[in-house]
ROLOVO-267957 format. One line per field, with one value per residue (C-alpha): residue number from 1; residue in three letters; chain; x, y, z. Coordinates in nm, 2 decimals. Example, Ala and Ser with C-alpha at 12.3 -4.5 7.8 and 13.67 -1.06 7.14 Angstrom:
% residues 2
i	[1/2]
aa	[ALA/SER]
ch	[A/A]
px	[1.23/1.37]
py	[-0.45/-0.11]
pz	[0.78/0.71]
//
This chain:
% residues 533
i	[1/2/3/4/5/6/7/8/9/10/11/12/13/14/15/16/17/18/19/20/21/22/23/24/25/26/27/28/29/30/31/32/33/34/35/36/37/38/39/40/41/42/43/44/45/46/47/48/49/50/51/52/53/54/55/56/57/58/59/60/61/62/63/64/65/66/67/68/69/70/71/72/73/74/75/76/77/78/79/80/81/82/83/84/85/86/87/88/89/90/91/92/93/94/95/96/97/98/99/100/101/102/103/104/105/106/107/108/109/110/111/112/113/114/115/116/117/118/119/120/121/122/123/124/125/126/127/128/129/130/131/132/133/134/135/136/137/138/139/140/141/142/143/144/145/146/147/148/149/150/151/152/153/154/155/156/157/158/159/160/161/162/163/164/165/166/167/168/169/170/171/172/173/174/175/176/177/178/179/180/181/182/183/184/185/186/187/188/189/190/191/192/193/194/195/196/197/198/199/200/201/202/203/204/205/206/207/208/209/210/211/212/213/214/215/216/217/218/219/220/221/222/223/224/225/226/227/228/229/230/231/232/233/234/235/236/237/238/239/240/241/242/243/244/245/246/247/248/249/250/251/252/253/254/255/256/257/258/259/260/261/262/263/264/265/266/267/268/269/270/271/272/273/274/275/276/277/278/279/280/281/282/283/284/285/286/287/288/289/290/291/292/293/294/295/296/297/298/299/300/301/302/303/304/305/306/307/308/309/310/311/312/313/314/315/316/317/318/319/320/321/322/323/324/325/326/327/328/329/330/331/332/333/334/335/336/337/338/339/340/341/342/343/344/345/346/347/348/349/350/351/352/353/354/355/356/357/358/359/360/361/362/363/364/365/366/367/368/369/370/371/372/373/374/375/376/377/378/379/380/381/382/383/384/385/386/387/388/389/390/391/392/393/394/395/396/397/398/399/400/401/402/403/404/405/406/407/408/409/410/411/412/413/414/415/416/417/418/419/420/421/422/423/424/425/426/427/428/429/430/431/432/433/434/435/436/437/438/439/440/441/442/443/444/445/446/447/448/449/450/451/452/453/454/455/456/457/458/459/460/461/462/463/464/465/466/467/468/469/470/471/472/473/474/475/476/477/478/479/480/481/482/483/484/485/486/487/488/489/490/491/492/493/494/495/496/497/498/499/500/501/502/503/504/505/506/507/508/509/510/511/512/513/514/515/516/517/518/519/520/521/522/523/524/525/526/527/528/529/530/531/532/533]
aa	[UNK/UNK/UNK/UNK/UNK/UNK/UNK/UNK/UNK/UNK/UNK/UNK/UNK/UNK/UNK/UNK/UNK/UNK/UNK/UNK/UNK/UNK/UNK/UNK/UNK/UNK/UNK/UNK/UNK/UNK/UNK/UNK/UNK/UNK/UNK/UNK/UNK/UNK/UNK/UNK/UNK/UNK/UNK/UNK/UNK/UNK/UNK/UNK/UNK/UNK/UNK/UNK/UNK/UNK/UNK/UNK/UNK/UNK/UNK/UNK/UNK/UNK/UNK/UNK/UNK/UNK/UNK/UNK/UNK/UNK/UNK/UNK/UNK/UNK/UNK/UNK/UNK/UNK/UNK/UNK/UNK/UNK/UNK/UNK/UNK/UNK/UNK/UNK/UNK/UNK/UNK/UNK/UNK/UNK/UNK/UNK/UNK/UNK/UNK/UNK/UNK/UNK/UNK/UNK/UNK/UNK/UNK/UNK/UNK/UNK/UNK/UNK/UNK/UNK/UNK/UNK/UNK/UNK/UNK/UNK/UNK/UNK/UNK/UNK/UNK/UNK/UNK/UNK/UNK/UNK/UNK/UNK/UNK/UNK/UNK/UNK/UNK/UNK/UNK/UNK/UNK/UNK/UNK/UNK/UNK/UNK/UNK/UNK/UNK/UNK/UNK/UNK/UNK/UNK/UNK/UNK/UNK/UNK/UNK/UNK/UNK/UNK/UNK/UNK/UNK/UNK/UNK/UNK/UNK/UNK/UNK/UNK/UNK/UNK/UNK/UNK/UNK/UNK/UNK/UNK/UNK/UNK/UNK/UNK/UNK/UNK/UNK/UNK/UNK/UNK/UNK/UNK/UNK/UNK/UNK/UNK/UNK/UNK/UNK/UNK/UNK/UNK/UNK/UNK/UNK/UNK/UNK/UNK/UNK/UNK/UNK/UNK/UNK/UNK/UNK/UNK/UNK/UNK/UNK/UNK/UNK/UNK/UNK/UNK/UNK/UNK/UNK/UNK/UNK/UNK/UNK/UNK/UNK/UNK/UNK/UNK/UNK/UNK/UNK/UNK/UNK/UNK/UNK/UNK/UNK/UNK/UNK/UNK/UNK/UNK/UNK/UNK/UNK/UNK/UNK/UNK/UNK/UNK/UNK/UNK/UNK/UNK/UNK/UNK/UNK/UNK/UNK/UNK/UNK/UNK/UNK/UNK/UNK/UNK/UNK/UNK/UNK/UNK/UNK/UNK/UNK/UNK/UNK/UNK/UNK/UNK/UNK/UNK/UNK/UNK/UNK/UNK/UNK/UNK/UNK/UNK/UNK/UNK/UNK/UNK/UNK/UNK/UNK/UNK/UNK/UNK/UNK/UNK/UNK/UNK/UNK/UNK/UNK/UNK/UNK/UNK/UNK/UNK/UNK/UNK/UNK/UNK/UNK/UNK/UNK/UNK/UNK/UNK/UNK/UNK/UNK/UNK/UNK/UNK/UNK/UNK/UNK/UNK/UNK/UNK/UNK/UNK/UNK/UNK/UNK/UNK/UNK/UNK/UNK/UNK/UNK/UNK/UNK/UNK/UNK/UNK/UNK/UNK/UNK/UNK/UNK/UNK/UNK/UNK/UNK/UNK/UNK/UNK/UNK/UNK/UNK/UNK/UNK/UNK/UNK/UNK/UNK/UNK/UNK/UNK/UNK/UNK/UNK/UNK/UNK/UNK/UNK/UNK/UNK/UNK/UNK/UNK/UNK/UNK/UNK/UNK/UNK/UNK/UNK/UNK/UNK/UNK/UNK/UNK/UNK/UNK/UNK/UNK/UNK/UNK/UNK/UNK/UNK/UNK/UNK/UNK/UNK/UNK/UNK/UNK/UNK/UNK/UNK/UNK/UNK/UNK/UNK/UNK/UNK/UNK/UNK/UNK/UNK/UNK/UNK/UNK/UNK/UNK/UNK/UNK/UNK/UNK/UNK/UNK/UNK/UNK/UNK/UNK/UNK/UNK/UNK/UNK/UNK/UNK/UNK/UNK/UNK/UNK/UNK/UNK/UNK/UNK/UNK/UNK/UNK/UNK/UNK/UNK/UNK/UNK/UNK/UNK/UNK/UNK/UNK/UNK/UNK/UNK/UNK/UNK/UNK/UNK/UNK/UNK/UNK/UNK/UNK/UNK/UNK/UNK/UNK/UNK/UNK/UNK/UNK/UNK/UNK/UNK/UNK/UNK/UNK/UNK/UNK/UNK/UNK/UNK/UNK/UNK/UNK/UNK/UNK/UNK/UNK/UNK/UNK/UNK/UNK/UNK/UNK/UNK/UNK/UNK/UNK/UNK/UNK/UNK/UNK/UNK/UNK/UNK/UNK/UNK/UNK]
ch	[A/A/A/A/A/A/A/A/A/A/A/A/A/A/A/A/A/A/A/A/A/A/A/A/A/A/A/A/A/A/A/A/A/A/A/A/A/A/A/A/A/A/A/A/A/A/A/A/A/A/A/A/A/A/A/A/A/A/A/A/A/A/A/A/A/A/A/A/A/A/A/A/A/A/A/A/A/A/A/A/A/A/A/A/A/A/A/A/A/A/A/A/A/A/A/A/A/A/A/A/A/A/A/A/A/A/A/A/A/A/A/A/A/A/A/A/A/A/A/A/A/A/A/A/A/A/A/A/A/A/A/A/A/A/A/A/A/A/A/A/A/A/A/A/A/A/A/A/A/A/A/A/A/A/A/A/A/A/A/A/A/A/A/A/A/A/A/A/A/A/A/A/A/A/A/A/A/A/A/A/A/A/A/A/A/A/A/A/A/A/A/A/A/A/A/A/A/A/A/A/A/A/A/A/A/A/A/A/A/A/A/A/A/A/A/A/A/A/A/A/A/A/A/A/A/A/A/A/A/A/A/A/A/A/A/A/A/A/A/A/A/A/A/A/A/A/A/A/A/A/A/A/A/A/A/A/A/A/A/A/A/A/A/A/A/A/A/A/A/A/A/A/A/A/A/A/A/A/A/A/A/A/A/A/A/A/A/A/A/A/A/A/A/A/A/A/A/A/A/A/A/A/A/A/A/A/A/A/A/A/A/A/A/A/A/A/A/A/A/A/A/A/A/A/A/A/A/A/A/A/A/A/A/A/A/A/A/A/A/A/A/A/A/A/A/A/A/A/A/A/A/A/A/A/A/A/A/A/A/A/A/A/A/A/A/A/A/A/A/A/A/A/A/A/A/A/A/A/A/A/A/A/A/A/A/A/A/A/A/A/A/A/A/A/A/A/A/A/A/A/A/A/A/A/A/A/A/A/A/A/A/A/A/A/A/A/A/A/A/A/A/A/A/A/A/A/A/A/A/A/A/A/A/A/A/A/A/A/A/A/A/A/A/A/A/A/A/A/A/A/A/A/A/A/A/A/A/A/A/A/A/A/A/A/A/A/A/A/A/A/A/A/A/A/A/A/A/A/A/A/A/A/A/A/A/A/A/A/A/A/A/A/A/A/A/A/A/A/A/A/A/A/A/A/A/A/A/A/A/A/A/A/A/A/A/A/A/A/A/A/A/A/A/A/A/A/A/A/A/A/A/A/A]
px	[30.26/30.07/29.70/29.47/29.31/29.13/29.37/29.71/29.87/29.93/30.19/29.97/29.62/29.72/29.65/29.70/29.35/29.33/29.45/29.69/30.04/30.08/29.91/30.24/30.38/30.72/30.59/30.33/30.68/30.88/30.57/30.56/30.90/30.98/30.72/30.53/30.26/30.09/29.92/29.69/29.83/29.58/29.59/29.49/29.16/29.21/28.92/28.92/29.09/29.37/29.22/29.39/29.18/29.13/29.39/29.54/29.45/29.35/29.38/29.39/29.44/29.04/29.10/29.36/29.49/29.19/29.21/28.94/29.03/28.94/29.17/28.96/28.99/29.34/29.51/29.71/29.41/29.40/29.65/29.90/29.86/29.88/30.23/30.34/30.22/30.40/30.77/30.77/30.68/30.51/30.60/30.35/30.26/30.07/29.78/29.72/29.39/29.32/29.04/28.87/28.60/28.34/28.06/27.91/27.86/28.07/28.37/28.41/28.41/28.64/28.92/28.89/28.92/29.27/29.42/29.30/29.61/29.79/29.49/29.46/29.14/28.90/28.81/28.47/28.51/28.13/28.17/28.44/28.24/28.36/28.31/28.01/28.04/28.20/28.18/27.88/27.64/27.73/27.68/27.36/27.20/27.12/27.04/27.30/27.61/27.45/27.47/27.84/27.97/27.78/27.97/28.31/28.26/28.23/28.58/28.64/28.86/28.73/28.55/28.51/28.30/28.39/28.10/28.04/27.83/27.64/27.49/27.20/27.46/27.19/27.05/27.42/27.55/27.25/27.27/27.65/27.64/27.36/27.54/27.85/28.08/28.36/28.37/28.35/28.59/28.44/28.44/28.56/28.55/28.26/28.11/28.09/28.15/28.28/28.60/28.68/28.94/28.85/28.49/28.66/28.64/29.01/28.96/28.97/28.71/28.49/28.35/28.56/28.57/28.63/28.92/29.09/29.02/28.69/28.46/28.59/28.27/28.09/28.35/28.26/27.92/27.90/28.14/27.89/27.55/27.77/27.84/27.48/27.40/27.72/27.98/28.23/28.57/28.54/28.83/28.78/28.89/28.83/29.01/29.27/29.58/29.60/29.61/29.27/29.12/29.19/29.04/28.72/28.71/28.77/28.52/28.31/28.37/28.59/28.88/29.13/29.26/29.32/29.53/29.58/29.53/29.74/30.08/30.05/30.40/30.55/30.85/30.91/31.16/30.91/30.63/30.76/30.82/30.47/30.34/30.53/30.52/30.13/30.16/30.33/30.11/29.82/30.07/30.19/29.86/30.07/30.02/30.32/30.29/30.10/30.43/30.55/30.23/30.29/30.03/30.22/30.22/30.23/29.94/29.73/29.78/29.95/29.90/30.13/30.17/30.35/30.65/30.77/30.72/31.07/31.04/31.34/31.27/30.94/30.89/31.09/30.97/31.11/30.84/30.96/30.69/30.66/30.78/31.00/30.99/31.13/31.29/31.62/31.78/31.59/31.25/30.97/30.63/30.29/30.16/29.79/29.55/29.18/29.03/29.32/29.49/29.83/30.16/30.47/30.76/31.17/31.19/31.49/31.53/31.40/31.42/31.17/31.04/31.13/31.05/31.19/30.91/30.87/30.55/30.45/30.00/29.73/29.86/30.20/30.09/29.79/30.11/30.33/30.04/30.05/30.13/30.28/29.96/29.84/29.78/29.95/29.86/30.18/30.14/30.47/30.79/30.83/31.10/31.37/31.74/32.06/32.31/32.66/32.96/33.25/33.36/33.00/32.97/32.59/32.48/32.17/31.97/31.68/31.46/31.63/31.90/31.65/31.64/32.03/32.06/31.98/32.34/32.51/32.39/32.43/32.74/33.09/33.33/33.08/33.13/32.84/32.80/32.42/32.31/32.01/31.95/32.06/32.19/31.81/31.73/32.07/32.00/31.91/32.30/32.47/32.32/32.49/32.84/32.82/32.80/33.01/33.38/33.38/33.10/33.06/32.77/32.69/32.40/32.28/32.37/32.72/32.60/32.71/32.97/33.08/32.85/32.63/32.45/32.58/32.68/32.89/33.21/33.13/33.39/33.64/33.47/33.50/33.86/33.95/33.74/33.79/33.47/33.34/32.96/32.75/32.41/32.20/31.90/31.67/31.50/31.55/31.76/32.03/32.04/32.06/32.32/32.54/32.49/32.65/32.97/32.96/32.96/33.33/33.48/33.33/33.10/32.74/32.65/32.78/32.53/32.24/31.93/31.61/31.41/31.09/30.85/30.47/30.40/30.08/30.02/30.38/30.29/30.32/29.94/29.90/30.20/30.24/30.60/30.70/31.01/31.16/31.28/30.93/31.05/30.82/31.05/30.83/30.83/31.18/31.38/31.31/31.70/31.75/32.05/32.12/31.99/31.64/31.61]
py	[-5.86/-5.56/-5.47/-5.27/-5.03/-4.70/-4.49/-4.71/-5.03/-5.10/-5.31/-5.55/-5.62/-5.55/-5.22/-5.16/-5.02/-4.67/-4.56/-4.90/-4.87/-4.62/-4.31/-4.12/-3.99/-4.14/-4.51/-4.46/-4.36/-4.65/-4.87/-4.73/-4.80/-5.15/-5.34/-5.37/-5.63/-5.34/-5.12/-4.91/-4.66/-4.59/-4.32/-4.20/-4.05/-3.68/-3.41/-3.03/-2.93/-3.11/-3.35/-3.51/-3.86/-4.02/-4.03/-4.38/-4.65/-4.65/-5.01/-5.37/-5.72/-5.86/-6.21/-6.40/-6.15/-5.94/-5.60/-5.33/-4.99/-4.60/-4.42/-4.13/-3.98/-3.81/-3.67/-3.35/-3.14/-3.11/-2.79/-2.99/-3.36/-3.15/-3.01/-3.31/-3.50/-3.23/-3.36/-3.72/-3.89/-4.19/-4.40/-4.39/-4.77/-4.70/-4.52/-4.32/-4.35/-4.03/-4.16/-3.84/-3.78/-3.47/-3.38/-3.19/-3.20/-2.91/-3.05/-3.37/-3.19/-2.92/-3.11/-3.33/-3.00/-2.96/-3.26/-3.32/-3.29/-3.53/-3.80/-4.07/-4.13/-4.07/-4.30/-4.19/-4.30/-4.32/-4.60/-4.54/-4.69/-4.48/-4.12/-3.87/-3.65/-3.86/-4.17/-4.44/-4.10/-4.02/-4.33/-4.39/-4.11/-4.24/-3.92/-3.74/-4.01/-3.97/-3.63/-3.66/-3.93/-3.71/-3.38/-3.54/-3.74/-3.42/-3.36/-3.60/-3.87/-4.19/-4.24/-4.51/-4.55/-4.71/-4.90/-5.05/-5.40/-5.20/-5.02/-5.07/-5.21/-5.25/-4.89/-4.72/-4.94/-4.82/-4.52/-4.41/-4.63/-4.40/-4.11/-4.23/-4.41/-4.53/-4.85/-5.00/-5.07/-5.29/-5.34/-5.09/-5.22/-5.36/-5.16/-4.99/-5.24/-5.24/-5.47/-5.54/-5.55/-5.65/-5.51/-5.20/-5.02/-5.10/-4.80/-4.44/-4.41/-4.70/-4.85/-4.88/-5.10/-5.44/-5.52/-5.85/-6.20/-6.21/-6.05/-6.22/-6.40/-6.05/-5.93/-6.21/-6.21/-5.79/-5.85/-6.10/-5.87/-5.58/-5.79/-5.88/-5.53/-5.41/-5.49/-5.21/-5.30/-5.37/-5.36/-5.58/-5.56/-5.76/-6.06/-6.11/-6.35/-6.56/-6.72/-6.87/-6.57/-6.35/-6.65/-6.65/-6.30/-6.32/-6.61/-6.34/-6.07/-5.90/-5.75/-5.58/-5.66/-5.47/-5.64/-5.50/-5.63/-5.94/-5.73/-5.65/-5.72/-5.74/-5.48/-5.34/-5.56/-5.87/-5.69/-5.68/-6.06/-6.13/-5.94/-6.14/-6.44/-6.43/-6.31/-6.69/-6.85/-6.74/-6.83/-7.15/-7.26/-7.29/-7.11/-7.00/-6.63/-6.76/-6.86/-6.51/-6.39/-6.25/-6.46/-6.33/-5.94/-5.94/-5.72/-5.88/-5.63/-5.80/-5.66/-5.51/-5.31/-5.03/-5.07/-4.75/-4.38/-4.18/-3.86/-3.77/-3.38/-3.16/-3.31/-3.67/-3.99/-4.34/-4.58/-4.97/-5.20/-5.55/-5.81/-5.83/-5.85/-6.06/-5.78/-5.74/-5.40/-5.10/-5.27/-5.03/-5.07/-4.99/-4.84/-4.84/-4.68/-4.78/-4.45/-4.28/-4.38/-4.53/-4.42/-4.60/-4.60/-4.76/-5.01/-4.84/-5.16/-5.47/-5.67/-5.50/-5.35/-4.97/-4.70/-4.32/-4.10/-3.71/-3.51/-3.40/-3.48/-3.57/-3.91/-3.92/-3.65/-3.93/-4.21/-3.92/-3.94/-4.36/-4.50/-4.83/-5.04/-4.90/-5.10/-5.04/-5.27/-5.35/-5.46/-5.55/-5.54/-5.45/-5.33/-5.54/-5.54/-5.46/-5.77/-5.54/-5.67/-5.41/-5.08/-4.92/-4.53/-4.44/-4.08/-4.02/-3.69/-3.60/-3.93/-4.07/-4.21/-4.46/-4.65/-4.70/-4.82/-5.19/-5.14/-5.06/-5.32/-5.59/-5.53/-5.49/-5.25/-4.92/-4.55/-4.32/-3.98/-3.89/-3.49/-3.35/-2.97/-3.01/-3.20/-3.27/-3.43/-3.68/-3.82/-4.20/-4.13/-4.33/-4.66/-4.60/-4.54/-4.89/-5.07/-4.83/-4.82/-4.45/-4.15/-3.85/-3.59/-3.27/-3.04/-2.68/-2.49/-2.65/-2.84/-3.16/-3.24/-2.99/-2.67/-2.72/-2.96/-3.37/-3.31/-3.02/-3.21/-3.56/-3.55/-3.49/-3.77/-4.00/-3.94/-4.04/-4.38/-4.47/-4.65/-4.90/-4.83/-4.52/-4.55/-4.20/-4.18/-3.82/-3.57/-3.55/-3.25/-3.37/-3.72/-3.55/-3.39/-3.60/-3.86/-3.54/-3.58/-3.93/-4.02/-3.80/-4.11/-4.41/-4.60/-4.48/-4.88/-4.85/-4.57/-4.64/-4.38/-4.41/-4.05/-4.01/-4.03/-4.08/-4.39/-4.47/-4.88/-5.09/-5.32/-5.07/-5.08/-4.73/-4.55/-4.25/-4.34/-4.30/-4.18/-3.94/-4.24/-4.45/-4.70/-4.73/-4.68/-4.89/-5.19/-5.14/-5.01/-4.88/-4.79/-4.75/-4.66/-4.33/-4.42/-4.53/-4.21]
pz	[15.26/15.15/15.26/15.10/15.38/15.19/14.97/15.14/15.11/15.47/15.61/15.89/16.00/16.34/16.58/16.91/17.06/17.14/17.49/17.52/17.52/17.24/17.41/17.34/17.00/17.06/17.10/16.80/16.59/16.73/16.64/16.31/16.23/16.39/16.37/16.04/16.20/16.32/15.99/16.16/16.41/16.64/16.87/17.24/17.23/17.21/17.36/17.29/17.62/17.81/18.08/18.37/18.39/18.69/19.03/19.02/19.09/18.72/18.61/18.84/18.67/18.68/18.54/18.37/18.09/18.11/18.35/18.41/18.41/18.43/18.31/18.26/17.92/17.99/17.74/17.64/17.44/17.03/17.06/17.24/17.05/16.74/16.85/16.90/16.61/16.42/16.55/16.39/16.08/16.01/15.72/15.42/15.47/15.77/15.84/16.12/16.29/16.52/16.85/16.94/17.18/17.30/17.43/17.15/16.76/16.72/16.98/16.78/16.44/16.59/16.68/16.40/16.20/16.38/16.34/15.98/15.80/16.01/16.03/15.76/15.95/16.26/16.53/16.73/17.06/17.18/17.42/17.68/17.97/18.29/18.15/18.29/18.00/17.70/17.53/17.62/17.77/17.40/17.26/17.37/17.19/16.85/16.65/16.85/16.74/16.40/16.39/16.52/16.24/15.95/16.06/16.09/15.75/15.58/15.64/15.39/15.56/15.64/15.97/16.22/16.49/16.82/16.94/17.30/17.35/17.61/17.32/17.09/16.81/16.59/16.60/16.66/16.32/16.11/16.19/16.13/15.84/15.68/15.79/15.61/15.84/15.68/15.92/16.25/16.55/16.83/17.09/17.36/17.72/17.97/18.19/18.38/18.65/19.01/19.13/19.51/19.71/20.09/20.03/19.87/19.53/19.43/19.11/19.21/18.97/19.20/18.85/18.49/18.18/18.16/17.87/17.77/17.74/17.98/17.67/17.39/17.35/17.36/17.10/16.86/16.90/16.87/16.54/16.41/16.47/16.27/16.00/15.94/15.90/15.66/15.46/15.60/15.74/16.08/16.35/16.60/16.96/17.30/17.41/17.12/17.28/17.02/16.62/16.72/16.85/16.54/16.32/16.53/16.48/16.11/16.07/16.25/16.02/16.11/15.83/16.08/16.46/16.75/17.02/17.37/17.67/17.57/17.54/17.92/18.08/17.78/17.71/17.35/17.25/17.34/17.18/16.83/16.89/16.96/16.66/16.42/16.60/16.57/16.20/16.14/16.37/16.10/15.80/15.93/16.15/16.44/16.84/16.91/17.04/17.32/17.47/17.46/17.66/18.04/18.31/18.63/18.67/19.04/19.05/19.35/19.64/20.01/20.31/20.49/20.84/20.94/21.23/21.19/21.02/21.08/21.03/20.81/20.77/20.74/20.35/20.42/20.56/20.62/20.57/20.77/20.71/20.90/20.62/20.30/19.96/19.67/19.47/19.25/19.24/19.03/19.07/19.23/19.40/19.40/19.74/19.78/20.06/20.02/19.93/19.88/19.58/19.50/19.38/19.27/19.50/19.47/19.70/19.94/20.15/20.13/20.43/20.57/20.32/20.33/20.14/20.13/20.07/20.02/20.08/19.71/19.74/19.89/19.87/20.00/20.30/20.39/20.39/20.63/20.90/20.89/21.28/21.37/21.28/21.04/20.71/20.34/20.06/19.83/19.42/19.24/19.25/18.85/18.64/18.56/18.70/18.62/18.62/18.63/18.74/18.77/19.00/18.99/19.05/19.20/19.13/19.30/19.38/19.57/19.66/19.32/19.61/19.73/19.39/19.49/19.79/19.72/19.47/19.73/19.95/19.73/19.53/19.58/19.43/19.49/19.47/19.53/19.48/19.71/19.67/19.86/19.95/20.30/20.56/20.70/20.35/20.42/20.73/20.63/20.47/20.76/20.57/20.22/20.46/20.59/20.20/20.00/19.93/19.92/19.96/19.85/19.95/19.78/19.93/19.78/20.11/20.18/20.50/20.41/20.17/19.89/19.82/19.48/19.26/19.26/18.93/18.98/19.09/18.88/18.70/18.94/19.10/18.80/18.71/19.07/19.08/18.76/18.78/18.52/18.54/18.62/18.74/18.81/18.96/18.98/18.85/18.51/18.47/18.69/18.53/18.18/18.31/18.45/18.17/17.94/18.20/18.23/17.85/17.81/18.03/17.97/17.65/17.72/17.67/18.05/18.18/18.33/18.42/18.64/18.56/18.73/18.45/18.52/18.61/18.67/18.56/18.60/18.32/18.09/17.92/18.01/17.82/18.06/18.15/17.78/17.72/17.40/17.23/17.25/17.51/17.87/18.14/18.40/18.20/17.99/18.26/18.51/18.44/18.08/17.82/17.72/17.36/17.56/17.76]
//
């Protein structure tokens, strides 16, 4: 069914909120083009200039299916988001809403300027909670946001205007709508407010915005004040799980939903279910996507303490903590420090839990100085595991090998292939020798093993095991690699690939672990097909 948005007959009702899931042009593509639920494409809000955001932690689970986060604006800059936007094609019964923030008049109107011929439309994100610069200190300028929606409405294309419930909604809505707003989207997240862990900030960013089921109320009741003062379309957003929730919001006036929070956990495959599962529950009056809906994300944190740091080499650790974990092999961790941050880790053992770690920051130098004692806080495991059965080849590189280990250890029938730059870098080795049928090492000066890359002799390797499975684990150059190799001897359906792609949520909410074919690696792998990578 058909709906009428602007100058396009739109496919669904449905968006996904700016910054949530699709934050990358390969998942707004995929969206586009699989599941016609979702009409409006919104995007990641885009500044003039490239911006990091915030050091995780960036996001913790607040409530049931409501999360608070800070993710801090990041995003590539207009020059690179236009680039990109300029490699795929969305289908003419969508319509691609561009979020763009600034700091100025003449920074929202410029990058609107530069990605006008790929926009159907311009989201004005006033509101993001957790910004110095950007969004609510924006928003709470009357004449300045009014002078911000006029000069991008001149452009021609329609304009909405993101609105916070921390705002004067009465003021802010008169105002764009005088200036010429084509419409409203609300609301963006709560805050900014301050979640504890142990009588500690668990955010980087100390405060963020509240998302999710814990201000639906505030969504309906900001949706009903805008209503009262127009008759534009509004898109509404905030707490959205359900059939019943997008009625509320429509009996509350809004014309258009945003969901988000709700598809946390989900992978993409479950995703499109839940889109069309809540399109019949409308048609049919019935509440069945709620079934399909995630309520245990493992993201509490547990305490653990450290038995042992062995140093492997200057740059390599062995982390032992004092306890195990429930994990099936390819899931990863979260690793948390109170102050410090976190960073995702494959679980190399897990009874104890152990993790392989290389110096690369601030925050895996501050885990290479931990002494026995010493606590580490511990969210997951996520990802989801590989049931093979069969002679299983493991192609590992660099601290890729840790993902493999738990293979090894727990199957039968296993060849691996480990590759490092020298010997120093294979010293936790002597574990892999104990659980695999046969081992082969490779280091760059020749120290261990044969001379050169791990791929370099893989398919000498391959045609002497005959394996039935090949699972590689790296950085991405040697995994694209030895995929090429691996794909001349076996059906790729039987090649699987961890790459390290940011990963910076585990739930996949955030998108940064996107992959070239629009699939989330931490929450539709982590090991993926070929056609997935």
């Amino acid at each position: 069914m058909k709906h009428k948005f602007f100058n396009k007959e739109i496919t669904g009702i449905f968006t996904i909120p700016s910054g949530i899931i699709s934050t990358e042009v390969s998942v707004i593509e995929k969206i586009a083009k699989e599941i016609p639920e979702v009409g409006i494409l919104t995007t990641k809000s885009i500044g003039l200039k490239p911006k990091k955001g915030n050091k995780e932690p960036i996001i913790a689970e607040y409530a049931p299916f409501s999360f608070i986060n800070a993710v801090g604006l990041s995003n590539p800059g207009v020059e690179e988001f236009e680039k990109k936007l300029s490699k795929i094609k969305t289908p003419d019964d969508k319509f691609l809403l561009i979020s763009v923030f600034g700091d100025s008049v003449n920074e929202f109107r410029e990058i609107a300027e530069r990605l006008y011929n790929w926009a159907d439309g311009f989201e004005l994100n006033i509101s993001c909670p957790h910004s110095e610069k950007y969004g609510q200190v924006i928003g709470q300028d009357e004449k300045l946001v009014g002078e911000i929606t006029k000069k991008v409405v001149s452009l021609g294309k329609p304009v909405f205007v993101k609105i916070s419930a921390g705002l004067n909604i009465k003021g802010i809505v008169e105002c764009v709508v005088r200036k010429g707003a084509s419409g409203i989207t609300a609301i963006n997240t709560k805050g900014p407010e301050l979640f504890l862990r142990n009588n500690s900030p668990i955010l980087s960013n100390r405060t963020g915005g509240i998302s999710g089921k814990a201000i639906l109320e505030l969504g309906l009741k900001s949706v009903k004040e805008i209503r009262r003062i127009t008759n534009l379309p509004v898109i509404a957003c905030g707490g959205i799980t359900t059939a019943e929730d997008v009625k509320s919001y429509k009996q509350a006036g809004a014309d258009f939903f945003g969901v988000g929070s709700a598809l946390a956990g989900m992978n993409t495959e479950e995703i499109k279910q839940y889109f069309h599962q809540l399109f019949l529950d409308l048609e049919k009056e019935t509440n069945n996507a709620t079934a399909l809906l995630k309520d245990k994300l493992r993201m509490g944190y547990k305490e653990y303490r450290v038995m042992e740091n062995q140093r492997i080499s200057e740059d390599l650790f062995i982390l032992k903590l004092d306890s195990g974990i429930n994990t099936e092999t390819g899931q990863f961790i979260f690793a948390w420090l109170s102050g410090t941050g976190e960073k995702p880790f494959s679980i190399f053992d897990d009874d104890p839990l152990t993790l392989l770690v290389q110096k690369r920051g601030c925050f895996t130098n501050a885990l290479s100085k931990l002494n026995s004692g010493d606590n580490l806080y511990i969210r997951g495991p996520y990802g989801n595991s590989l049931n093979i059965n069969g002679k299983i080849l493991l192609v590992g590189g660099g601290t890729g090998i840790a993902a493999l280990y738990l293979f090894a250890k727990r199957n039968k029938k296993i060849t691996a292939i480990l590759g490092a730059k020298d010997k120093n870098h294979l010293l936790y080795a002597e574990r892999f020798k104990l659980v695999c049928e046969e081992l082969f090492f490779a280091t760059e000066n020749g120290e261990v093993g044969y001379k050169g890359l791990v791929t370099d002799k893989l398919e000498e390797i391959i045609e002497k095991t005959r394996p039935e499975y090949c699972i590689n684990c790296g950085p991405e150059p040697m995994v694209r690699k030895a995929i090429k190799k691996e794909s001349k001897y076996m059906n790729p359906e039987k090649i699987y690939s961890s790459i390290d792609f940011l990963t910076k949520c585990g739930v996949g909410l955030c998108g940064s672990c996107a992959t070239s074919k629009g699939y989330r690696s931490c929450i539709d792998g982590n090991f993926l097909k070929n056609e997935q990578i």
